[in-house]
C-alpha positions in Angstrom: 0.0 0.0 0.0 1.6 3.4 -1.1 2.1 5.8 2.0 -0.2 9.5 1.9 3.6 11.0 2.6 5.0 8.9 -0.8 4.1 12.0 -3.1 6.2 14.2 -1.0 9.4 12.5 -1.9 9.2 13.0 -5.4 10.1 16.7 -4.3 13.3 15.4 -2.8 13.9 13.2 -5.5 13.7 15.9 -8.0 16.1 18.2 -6.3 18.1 15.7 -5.7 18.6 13.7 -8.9 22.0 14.5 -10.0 25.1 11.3 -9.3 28.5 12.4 -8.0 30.7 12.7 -9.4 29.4 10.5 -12.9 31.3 11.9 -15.5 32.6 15.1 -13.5 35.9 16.1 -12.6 36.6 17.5 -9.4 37.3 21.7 -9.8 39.8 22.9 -7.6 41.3 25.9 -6.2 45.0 25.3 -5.8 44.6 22.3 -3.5 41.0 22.8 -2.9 38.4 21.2 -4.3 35.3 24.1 -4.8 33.1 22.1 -7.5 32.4 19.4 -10.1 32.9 20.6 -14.0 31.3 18.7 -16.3 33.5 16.9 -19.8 32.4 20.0 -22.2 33.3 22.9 -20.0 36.2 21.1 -18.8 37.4 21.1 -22.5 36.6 24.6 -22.8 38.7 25.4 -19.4 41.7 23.6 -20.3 41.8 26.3 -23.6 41.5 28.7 -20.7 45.1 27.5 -19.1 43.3 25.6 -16.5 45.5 22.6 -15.7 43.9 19.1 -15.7 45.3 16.4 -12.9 44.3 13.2 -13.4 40.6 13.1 -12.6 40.8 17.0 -11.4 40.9 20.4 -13.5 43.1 23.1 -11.4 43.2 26.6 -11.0 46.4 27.8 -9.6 45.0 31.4 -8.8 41.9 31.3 -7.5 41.6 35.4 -8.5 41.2 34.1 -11.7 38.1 32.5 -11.3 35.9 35.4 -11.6 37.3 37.2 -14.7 37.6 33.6 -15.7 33.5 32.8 -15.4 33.0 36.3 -16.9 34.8 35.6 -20.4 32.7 32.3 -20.5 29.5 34.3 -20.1 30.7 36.7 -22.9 31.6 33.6 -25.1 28.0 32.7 -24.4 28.7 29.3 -22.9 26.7 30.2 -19.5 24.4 33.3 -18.4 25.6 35.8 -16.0 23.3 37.2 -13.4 25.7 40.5 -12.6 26.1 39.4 -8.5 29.3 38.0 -7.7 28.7 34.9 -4.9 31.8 33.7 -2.2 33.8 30.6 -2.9 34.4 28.2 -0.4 36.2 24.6 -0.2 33.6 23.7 2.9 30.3 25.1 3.5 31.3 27.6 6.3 35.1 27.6 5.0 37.3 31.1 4.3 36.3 32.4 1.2 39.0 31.4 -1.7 37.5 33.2 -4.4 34.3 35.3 -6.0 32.4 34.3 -9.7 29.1 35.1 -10.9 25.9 33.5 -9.6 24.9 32.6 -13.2 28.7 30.5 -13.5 27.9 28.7 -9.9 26.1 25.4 -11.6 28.6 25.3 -14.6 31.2 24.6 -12.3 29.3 23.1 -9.6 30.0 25.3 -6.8 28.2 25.2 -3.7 25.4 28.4 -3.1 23.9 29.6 0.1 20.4 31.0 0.0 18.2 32.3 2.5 14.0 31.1 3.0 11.6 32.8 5.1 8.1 31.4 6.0 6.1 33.9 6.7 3.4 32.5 9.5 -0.3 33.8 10.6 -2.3 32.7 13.6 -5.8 32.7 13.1 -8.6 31.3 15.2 -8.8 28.3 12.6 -5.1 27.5 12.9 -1.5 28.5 10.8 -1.8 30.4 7.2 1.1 31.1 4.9 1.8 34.1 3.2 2.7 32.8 -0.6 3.9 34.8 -3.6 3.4 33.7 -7.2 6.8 34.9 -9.1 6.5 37.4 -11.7 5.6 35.9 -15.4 8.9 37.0 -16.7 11.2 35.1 -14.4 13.3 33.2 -16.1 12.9 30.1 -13.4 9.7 28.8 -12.5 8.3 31.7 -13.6 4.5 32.1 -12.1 4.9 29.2 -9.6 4.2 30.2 -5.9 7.1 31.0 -4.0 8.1 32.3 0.1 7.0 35.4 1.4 10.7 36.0 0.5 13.5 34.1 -0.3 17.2 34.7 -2.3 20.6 33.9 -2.4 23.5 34.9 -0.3 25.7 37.4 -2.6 29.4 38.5 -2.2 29.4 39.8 1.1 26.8 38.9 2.6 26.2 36.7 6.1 22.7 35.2 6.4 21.1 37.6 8.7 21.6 40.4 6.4 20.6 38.9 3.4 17.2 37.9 5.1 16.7 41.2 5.8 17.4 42.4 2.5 15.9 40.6 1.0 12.5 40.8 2.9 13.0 44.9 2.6 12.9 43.9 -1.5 10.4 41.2 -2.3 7.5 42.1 0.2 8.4 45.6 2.2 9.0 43.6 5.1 10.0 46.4 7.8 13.4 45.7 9.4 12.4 45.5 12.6 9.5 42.6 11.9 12.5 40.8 9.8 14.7 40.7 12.7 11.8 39.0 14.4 12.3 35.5 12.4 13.8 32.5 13.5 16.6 30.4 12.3 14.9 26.6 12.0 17.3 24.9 10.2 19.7 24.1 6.9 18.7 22.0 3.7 20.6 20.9 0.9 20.5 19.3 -2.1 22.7 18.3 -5.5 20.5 18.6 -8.7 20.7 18.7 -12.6 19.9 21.6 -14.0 19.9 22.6 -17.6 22.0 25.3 -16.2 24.3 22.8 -14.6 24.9 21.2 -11.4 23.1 23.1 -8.5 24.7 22.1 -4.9 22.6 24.3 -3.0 22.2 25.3 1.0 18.9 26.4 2.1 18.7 28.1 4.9 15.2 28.7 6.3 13.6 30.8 8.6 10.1 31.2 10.1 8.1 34.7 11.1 4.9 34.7 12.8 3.3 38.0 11.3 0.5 40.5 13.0 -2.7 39.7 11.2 -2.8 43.5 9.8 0.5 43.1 7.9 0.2 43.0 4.4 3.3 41.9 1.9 3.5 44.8 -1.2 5.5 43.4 -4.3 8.4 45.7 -4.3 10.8 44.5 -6.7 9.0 43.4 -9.2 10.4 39.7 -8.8 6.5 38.4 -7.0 3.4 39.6 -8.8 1.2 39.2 -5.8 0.8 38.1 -2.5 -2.1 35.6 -1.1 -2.5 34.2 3.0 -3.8 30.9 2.3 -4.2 28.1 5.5 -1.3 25.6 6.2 -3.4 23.0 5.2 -4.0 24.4 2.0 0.2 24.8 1.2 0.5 20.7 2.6 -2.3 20.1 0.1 -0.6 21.8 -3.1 3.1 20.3 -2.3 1.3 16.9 -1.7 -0.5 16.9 -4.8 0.5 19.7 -7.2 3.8 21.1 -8.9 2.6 24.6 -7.8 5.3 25.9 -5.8 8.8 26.2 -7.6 11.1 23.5 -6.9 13.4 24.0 -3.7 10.3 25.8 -2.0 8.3 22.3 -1.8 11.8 21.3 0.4 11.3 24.2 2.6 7.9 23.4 3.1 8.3 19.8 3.8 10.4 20.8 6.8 7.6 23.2 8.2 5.2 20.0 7.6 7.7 18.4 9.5 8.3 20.5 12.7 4.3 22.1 13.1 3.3 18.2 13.2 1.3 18.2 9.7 4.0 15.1 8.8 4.9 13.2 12.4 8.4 13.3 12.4 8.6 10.2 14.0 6.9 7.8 11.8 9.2 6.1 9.4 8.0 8.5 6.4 8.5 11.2 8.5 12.2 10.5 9.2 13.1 9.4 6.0 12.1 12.9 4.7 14.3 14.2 7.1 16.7 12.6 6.7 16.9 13.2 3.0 16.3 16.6 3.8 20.1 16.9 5.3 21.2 16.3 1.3 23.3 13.7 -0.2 26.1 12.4 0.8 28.8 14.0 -1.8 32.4 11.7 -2.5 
């Protein structure tokens, strides 16, 4: 008999479908290892000057990795987003080097981004604030998305990113943002067509006054809509609504506000899989 909590692992599946290494070579920074390059851009960095090692491509100076990922983007072999991200060997490792967020997945470097569910009490239990992502997005463009959510840029710690971000996507005032809680880290390794995302999610929860009301700001969420908790479990459960690393996020509230007992063997599995996979 299939379990209710089976469809919520195709979610995890999905964003976490890619095989390390399969036919990647380890990318390093001097004696670092950073990412996983794929055989075609590998070919292209070795016409670069970047040295191949055996089963590793090597770049002596890492300050050559952003100019680097910036002639690739003008060679149109990978878009560039204009917002440099840190480099590190290890997740909360010195920073080696800088490159575009758009490079990131081509070379399989590891991203940090920040999540924020944005929570209402109500006499008839928890509602979610959702946003549906502007039309012209390029990804997942009109699927729902958090209250507010983005990546960590060059620069940036976590806190302060939540708060910008907040301030840009739904007006968030500062001092409601520094209100919201730190619940935890996901990750996850997926193909991409834009390459190999090894991505850090790190999410956060807010319980909101009942008068506040989100304003698109940026121009990245079209609108904003409160719907009950229920009704988010119901639309990860059975829908593809939400874009794809927000289902994970949401899983994990499922998880720890008791909608998916965390005990049963369903339940730990998901968290467990939540953690990410185990990377060679």
């Amino acid at each position: 008999m299939t379990s209710p909590l089976s469809p919520f692992l195709r979610h995890l599946d999905a964003c976490n479908n890619a095989v390390l290494p399969g036919d990647r070579l380890t990318f390093q920074l001097g004696n670092q290892q950073v990412g996983w390059v794929g055989p075609r851009l590998a070919a292209v960095l070795e016409r670069h000057g970047v040295r191949r090692e055996a089963d590793s491509l090597v770049l002596d100076d890492p300050e050559r990795l952003q100019p680097l990922g910036e002639a690739l983007g003008r060679a149109g072999l990978l878009r560039l987003r204009g917002e440099p991200f840190d480099v590190r060997a290890q997740p909360d490792g010195p920073i080696l080097a800088r490159l575009d967020r758009g490079a990131l997945p081509s070379f399989g470097i590891l991203a940090d981004g920040v999540h924020l569910n944005g929570l209402v009490r109500r006499a008839d239990g928890l509602h979610l604030w959702v946003g549906r992502r502007a039309p012209n997005k390029q990804l997942d463009p009109d699927r729902l998305d958090h209250l507010a959510a983005g990546g960590v840029s060059a620069g940036y710690g976590i806190r302060d990113t939540l708060e910008k971000e907040a301030a840009e996507e739904c007006g968030l005032p500062l001092e409601l943002a520094r209100e919201a809680v730190a619940v935890g880290t996901i990750r996850y390794a997926m193909d991409r067509p834009e390459g190999l995302r090894r991505d850090r999610l790190h999410c956060h929860d807010l319980m909101l006054p009942d008068d506040f009301r989100p304003v698109p700001v940026d121009g990245e969420v079209a609108e904003f809509t409160l719907i009950p908790l229920g009704e988010a479990f119901r639309l990860v459960r059975e829908t593809e609504a939400f874009k794809f690393n927000v289902n994970l996020v949401l899983i994990d509230l499922f998880l720890r506000r008791g909608l998916i007992d965390p005990s049963s063997p369903e339940g730990q599995e998901l968290r467990n899989r939540l953690s990410g996979p185990n990377e060679p």
